[in-house]
N, C-alpha and C positions, 0 to 999 in steps of 0.2 A: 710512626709518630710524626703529627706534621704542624706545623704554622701558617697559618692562614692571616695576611695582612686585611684587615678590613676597615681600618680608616687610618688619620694622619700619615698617607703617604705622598709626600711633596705638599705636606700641607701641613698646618699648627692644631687643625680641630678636628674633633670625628676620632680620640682614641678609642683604637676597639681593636683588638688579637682573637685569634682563636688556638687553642691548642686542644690536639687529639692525640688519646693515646688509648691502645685497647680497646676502643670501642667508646670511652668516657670523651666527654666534649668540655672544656674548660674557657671561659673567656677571662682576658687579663683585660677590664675596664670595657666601659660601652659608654659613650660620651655622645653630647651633641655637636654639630657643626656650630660655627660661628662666623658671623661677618659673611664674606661675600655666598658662600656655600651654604649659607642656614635655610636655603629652601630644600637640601638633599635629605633635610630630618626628617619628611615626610614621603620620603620613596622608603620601600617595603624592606624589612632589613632580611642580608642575605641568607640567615637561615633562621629553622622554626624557634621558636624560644623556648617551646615547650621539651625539646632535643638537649638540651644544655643542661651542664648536671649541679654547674658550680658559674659562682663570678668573681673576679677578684679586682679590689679595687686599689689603684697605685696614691691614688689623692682624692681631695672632694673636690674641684674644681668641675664645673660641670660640661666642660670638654671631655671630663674623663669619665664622667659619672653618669648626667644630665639624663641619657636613656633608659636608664634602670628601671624608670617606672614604665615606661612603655614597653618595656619587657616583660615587666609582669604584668601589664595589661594583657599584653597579647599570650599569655599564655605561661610565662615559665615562674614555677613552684617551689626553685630551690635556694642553697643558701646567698646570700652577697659578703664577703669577710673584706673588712679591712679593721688598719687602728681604729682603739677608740675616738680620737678627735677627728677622723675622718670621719667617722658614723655618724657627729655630732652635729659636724659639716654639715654632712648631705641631708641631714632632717630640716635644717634652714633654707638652703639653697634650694633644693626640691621642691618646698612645701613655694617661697619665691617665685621660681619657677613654673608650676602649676597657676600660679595667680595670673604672674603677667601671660601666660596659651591662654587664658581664658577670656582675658582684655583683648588679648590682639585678635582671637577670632570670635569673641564680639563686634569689634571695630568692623574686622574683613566681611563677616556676615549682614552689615549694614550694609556695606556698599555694595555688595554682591546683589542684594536683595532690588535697591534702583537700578542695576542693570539686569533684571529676571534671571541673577543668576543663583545656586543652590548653595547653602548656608555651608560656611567653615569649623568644623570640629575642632577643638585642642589637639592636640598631639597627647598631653595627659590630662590626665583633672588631681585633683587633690584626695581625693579616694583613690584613685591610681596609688599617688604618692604613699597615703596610710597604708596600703597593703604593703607596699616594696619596704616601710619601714618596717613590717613583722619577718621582714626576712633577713636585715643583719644581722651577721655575727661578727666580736668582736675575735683581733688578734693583738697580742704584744710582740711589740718590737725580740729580734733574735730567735721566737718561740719558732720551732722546725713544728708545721700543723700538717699532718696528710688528710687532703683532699677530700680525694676520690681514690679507689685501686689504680695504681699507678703517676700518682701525682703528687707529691709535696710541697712546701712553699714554707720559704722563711722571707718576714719582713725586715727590712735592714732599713735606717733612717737614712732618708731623701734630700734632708736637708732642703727642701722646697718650699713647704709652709708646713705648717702646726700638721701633725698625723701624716704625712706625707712619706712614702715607703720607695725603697728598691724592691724589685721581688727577685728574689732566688726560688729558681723552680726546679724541681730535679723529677723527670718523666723513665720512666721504668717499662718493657714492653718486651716480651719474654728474657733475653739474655744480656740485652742492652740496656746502659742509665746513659740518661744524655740530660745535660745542665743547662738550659737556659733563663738569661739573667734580663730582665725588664728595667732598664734605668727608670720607667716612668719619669716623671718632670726634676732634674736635679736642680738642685740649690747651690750657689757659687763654693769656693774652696774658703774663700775669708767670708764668715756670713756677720751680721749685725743680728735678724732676729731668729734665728733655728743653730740648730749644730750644725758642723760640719756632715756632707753625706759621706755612707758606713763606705771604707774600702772593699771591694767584694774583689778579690786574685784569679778566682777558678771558672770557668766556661767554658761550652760549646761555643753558644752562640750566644751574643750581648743585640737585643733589641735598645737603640739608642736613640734617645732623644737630640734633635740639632737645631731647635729656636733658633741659638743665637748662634750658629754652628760659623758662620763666618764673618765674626769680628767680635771684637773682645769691650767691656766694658770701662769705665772710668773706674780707678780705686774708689773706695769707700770714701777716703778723706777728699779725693777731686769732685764725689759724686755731692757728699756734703758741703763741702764749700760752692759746687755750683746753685743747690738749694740755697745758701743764706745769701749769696748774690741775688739771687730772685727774688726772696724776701724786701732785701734792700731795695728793690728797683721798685718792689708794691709801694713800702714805705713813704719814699720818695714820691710816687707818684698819687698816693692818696685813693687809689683803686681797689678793685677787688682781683683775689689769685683765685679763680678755680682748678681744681685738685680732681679732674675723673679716676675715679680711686675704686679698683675690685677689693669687695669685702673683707676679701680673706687675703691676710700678710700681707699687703700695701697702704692698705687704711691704718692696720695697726704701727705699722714702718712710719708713715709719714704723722701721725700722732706723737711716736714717740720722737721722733727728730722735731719737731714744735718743743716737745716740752725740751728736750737737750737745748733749742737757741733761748730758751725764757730762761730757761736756767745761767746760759752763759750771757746773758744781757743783749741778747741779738734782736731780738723779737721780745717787744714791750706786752708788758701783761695786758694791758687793754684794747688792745685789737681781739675785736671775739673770732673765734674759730666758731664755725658752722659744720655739723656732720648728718647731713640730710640721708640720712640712710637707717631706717631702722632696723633694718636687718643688719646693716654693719656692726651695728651694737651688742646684735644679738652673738656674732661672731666674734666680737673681742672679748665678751663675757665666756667665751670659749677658751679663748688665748687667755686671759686670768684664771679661769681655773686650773690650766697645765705649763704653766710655767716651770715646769721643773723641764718640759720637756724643748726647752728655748735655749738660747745663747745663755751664755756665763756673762754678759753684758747686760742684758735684759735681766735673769737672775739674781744680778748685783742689785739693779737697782731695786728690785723689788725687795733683799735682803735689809737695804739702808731704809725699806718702810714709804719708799716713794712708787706710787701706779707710774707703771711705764707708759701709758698710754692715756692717761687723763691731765692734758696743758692746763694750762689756766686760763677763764676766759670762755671754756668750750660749753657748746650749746647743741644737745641734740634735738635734731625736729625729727618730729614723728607726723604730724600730717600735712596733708595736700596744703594748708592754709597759710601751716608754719613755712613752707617750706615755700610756697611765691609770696609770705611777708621778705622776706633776705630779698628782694628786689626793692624794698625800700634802705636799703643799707649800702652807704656807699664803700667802705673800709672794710673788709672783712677778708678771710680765708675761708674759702667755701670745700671743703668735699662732700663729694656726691659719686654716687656710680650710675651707671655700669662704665668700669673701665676703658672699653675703649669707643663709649660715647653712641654705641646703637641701642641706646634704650633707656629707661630710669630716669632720677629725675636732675643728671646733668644735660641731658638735654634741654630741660626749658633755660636753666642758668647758662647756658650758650647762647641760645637764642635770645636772650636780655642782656649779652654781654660782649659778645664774639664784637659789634661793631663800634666799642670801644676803644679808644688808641691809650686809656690808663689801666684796660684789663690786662690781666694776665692767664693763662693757660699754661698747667703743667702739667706735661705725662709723662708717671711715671712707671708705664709697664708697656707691653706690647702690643701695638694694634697692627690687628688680621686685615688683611686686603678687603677691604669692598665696605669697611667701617667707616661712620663720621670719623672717628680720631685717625685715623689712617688717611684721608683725605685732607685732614687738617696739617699733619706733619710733614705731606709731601707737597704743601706748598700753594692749594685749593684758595684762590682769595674772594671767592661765592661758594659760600655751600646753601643747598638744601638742610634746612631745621624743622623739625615738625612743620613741614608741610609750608615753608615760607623760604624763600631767599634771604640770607645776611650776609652780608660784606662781611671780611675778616680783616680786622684794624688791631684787632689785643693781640700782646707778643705774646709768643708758643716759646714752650722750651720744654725740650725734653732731656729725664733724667735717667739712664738706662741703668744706671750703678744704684739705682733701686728694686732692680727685678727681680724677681724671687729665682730666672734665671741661671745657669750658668751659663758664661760666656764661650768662646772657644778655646780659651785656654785652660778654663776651667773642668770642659769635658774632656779636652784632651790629657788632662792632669789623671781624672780619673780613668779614664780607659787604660793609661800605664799602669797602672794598678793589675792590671790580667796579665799572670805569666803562663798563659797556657793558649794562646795564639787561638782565640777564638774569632768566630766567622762577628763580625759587626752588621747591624744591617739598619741601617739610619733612615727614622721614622721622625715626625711632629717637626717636622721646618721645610720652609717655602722650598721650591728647588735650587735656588740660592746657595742657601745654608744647608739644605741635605746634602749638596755635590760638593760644596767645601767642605765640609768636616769628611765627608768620605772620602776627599786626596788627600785630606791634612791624616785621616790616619794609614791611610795607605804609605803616606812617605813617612810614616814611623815604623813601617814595616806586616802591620795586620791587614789583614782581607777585609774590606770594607764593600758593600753593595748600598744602593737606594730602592727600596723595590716599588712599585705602581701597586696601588689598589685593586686589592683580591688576589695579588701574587703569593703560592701557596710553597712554602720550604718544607723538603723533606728530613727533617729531624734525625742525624746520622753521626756517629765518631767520628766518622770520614770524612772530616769535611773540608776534604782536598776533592771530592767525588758528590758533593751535597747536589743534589738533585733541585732545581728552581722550577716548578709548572707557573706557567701564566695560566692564570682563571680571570675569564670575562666579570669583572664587577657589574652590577646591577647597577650602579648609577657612576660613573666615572668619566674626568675632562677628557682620558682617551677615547670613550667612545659617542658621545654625542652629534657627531657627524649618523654614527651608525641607527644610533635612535631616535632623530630628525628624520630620516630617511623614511625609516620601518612605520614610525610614527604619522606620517604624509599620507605615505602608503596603505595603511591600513582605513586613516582616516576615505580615502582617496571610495574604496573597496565597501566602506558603510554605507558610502554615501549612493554609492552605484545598486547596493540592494535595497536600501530604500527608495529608488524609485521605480525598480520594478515590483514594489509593492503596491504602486499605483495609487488609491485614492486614500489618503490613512484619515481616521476620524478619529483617535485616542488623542484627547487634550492633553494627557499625560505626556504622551510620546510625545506629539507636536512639542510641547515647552520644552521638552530634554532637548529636539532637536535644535529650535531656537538657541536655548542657553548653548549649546555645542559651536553654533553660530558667532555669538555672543563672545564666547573665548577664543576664537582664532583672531575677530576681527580686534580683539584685546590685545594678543600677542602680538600680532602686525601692526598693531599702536604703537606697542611697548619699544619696539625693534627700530621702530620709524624717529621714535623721538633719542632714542639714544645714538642713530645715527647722525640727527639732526644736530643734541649736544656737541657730541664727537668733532663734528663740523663747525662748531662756534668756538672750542677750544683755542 
């Protein structure tokens, strides 16, 4: 029985596990990269898809999810299970998904084409997508489902966002059962819009998530009052607050905090709120239909016959036209996504806005290294916007006691929860937050590890004697020295038999070798000018 780490390790995006038992192959989540690493979606994944018997998925978020369909592109037949509002999820976000690959390597295949170079594929298309949807299947929450021979799995609530799961997995392999526990993305201990996540006591080993693994949030009520201070300063200043807001549980979060300050006279009814997001809509129309499955907060209100998530005032736009009219509005609250600002249509409302000294900018989730929002937070006073330079004049404020989150006190709340001294082995946070929560829970007394990409656990009771193999990853920040090299070299070695082939007349061949030209002297651009950056910093 073994576990194979194949993404978020010493990083937030790329979830993807493997587990083997008997001869059956299981993955716990297949997600995309994001922000600085979103070109790693397109290196070849480390094994066949069509080898895989089963998928299981922890959330829809599409960190967690995002590759499914290029899964079953390339070949695998079987089922994907998770909650129903996760299914419901990933039929939005996928189908999303699919549109903008199709945009951006339209875009990239334009330019490729003025420098004779060869046309860029999606990663999926939306046929991709319709097939990968004929292959969920749902689970309910507590329901103990087996697998595969050798595999069972009960979903326990995450507390994350809407459908959002712990998996307890319990693997079988002649004489031995060994438990292992998938925190997948947890949700804070005091939540505002989901339940608390389920206490799970018993493990081998707990694969754990460490986002926020070292430091802790603002309460609720500081996180809120820092929200209606911001309000106030809009107010005051007669500008506009953009709100980069991911679709799912923070759109709906900071919706329903609008309508709590209209209700308590904070926020005047006629200031419109903008939600440039159609697919955000499509996901709150999600979150209303399963409201049973939300906070007793949320529940309330919707008891007293009030929508939690529709202010007054609010205006959704659905196209391109509605959506750069709101540059003729100088008053407003604008959300829009993608969250942390690399894509969608908060980027044009930055870019008409950021060189304002009466905007505002609030983020209220996590931005990945190598993101506009991530640039913006650390302090960036030029950024790069679709393809222009803007000064940064609007004040930024971020709100973390909005994240869907938990903090470090919050995972270490829950890891107390195991009385059976299992192995931890801390996954999805920068190396920051992975190496802090694994001494914060080592000085509670549990074996804690971080592992590197493609590190393979051998799945044992023993696990005072657990067996760790390093396996070379196919694409990983430990080895790129190594594939730079090989990569030189090999180039080095083409180049040398092609000219003892001496006089070649295939225009075919001639253009491949041009455009091969064409990309080196690219990446010796690319390399030139960000050292060049580097050096005006």
């Amino acid at each position: 029985m073994r576990l194979r780490i194949l993404g978020a390790a010493q990083e937030v995006t790329g979830s993807n596990y493997l587990l083997e038992v008997d001869g059956r192959r299981v993955l716990v989540d297949c997600g995309l990269y994001q922000g600085a690493n979103s070109g790693d979606n397109h290196v070849p994944l480390d094994y066949d898809p069509s080898t895989i018997d089963a998928v299981l998925l922890t959330h829809a978020h599409l960190d967690h999810t995002g590759k499914v369909p290029l899964l079953v592109k390339q070949g695998y037949k079987g089922p994907v299970y998770g909650t129903r509002p996760t299914l419901e999820l990933c039929d939005i976000l996928w189908r999303d998904a699919a549109h903008i690959q199709k945009e951006d390597a339209e875009w990239q295949s334009r330019k490729n084409m003025r420098k004779g170079l060869p046309p860029v594929e999606p990663l999926y298309t939306l046929e991709d997508v319709e097939r990968s949807l004929e292959r969920l299947r749902s689970v309910g929450y507590d329901d103990v489902v087996e697998i595969v021979d050798g595999l069972k799995v009960r979903f326990r609530d995450a507390g994350h966002i809407l459908g959002s799961a712990i998996l307890e997995v319990w693997l079988n392999e002649g004489d031995e059962e060994v438990k292992v526990v998938f925190s997948g993305d947890l949700g804070p201990q005091e939540t505002v819009m989901e339940a608390n996540p389920a206490v799970v006591e018993d493990a081998d080993f707990v694969v754990i998530e460490s986002t926020y693994g070292n430091r802790n949030h603002k309460t609720n009520l500081e996180s809120r009052e820092e929200f209606r201070q911001t309000m106030k300063e809009m107010l005051k200043d007669h500008g506009k607050v953009l709100i980069p807001t991911f679709v799912v549980d923070r759109a709906q979060r900071v919706l329903y905090e609008l309508k709590l300050m209209q209700q308590e006279g904070i926020l005047p009814d006629n200031v419109p709120i903008y939600f440039d997001s159609p697919m955000g809509m499509k996901t709150t129309a999600v979150y209303s239909e399963h409201i049973s499955l939300l906070s007793a907060e949320i529940q309330e209100e919707a008891r007293q016959g009030r929508d939690p998530f529709t202010p007054k005032q609010l205006h959704i736009v659905e196209s391109v036209d509605e959506s750069k009219a709101i540059n003729n509005i100088k008053h407003a609250i604008v959300l829009a996504g993608s969250g942390m600002c690399n894509g969608g249509r908060i980027v044009h409302h930055l870019k008409n806005n950021l060189f304002r000294e009466n905007a505002h900018v609030v983020f209220v989730g996590y931005q990945a290294k190598g993101t506009l929002g991530r640039r913006l937070i650390d302090g960036s006073k030029v950024v790069r916007v679709a393809g222009e330079e803007v000064s940064v004049k609007a004040k930024l404020h971020t709100i973390n006691g909005f994240s869907a989150h938990a903090d470090r006190s919050d995972l270490l709340a829950w890891a107390k929860n195991f009385k059976t001294n299992p192995l931890f082995i801390v996954t999805h946070g920068e190396p920051e937050a992975s190496g802090a929560l694994a001494a914060s829970l080592q000085e509670e007394g549990f074996s804690a590890v971080v592992p590197k990409l493609g590190q393979e656990f051998v799945l044992s009771k023993a696990k005072e004697v657990v067996s760790v193999q390093e396996v070379p990853p196919v694409f990983g920040q430990e080895t790129f020295e190594d594939r730079l090299a090989l990569a030189l070299e090999q180039i080095e070695q083409a180049a040398e038999a092609l000219k003892l082939e001496g006089n070649i007349r295939d225009s075919y061949v001639i253009s491949l070798i041009v455009s091969a030209e064409t990309l080196l002297k690219t990446a010796r651009e690319k390399l030139e000018n960000q050292k060049e950056r580097a050096a005006n910093k």
